[in-house]
C-alpha positions in Angstrom: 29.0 -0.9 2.7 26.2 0.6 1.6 22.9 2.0 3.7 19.6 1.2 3.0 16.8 3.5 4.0 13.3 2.0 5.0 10.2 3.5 4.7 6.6 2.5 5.5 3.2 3.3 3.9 -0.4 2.6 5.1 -3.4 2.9 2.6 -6.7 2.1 4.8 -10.5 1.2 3.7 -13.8 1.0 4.5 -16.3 -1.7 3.7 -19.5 0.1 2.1 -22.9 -1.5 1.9 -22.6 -3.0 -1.5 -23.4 -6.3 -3.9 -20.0 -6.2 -5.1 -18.3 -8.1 -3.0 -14.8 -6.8 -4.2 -14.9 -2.9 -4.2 -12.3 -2.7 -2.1 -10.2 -4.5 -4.4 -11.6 -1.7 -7.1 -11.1 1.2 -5.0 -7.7 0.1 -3.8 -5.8 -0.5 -6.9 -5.6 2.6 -8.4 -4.4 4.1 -5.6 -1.6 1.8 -4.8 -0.7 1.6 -8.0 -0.5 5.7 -7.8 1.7 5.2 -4.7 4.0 2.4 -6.4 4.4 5.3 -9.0 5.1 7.8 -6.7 7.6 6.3 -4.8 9.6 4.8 -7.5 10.3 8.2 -8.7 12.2 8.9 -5.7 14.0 6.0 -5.6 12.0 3.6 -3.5 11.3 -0.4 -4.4 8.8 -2.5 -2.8 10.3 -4.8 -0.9 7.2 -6.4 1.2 3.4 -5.8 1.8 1.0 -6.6 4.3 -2.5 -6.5 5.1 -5.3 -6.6 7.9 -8.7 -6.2 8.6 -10.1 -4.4 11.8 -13.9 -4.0 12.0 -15.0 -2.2 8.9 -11.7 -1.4 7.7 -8.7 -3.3 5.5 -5.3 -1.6 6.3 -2.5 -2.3 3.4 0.9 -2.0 4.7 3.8 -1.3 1.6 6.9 -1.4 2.7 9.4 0.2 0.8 13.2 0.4 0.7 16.1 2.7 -1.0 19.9 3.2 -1.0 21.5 6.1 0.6 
């Protein structure tokens, strides 16, 4: 049987005072897709994401998973 190891990784941001409406959407895709990178050299996949907003903030949740 073979064992899975889980790991879990939280990218957070803040809401400027901006007209464009998306920046976090700008600001936040080059840096997961830096993280995506960075973990699939060691071996990790994405299995599931997840995100909330608090107040000023968006928190995104990846959740990531490798064999041992």
């Amino acid at each position: 049987m073979q064992t899975k190891e889980y790991k879990l990784e939280s990218l957070i941001y803040y809401s400027k005072v901006t007209l464009d409406k998306e920046h976090i959407v700008k600001d936040s895709t080059k840096d997961i897709q830096a993280k995506l990178d960075e973990k699939a050299k060691d071996g990790w996949r994405l299995v599931s994401t997840d995100a909330t907003d608090f107040g000023f903030a968006v928190y995104i949740y990846l959740y990531f998973e490798r064999d041992v």
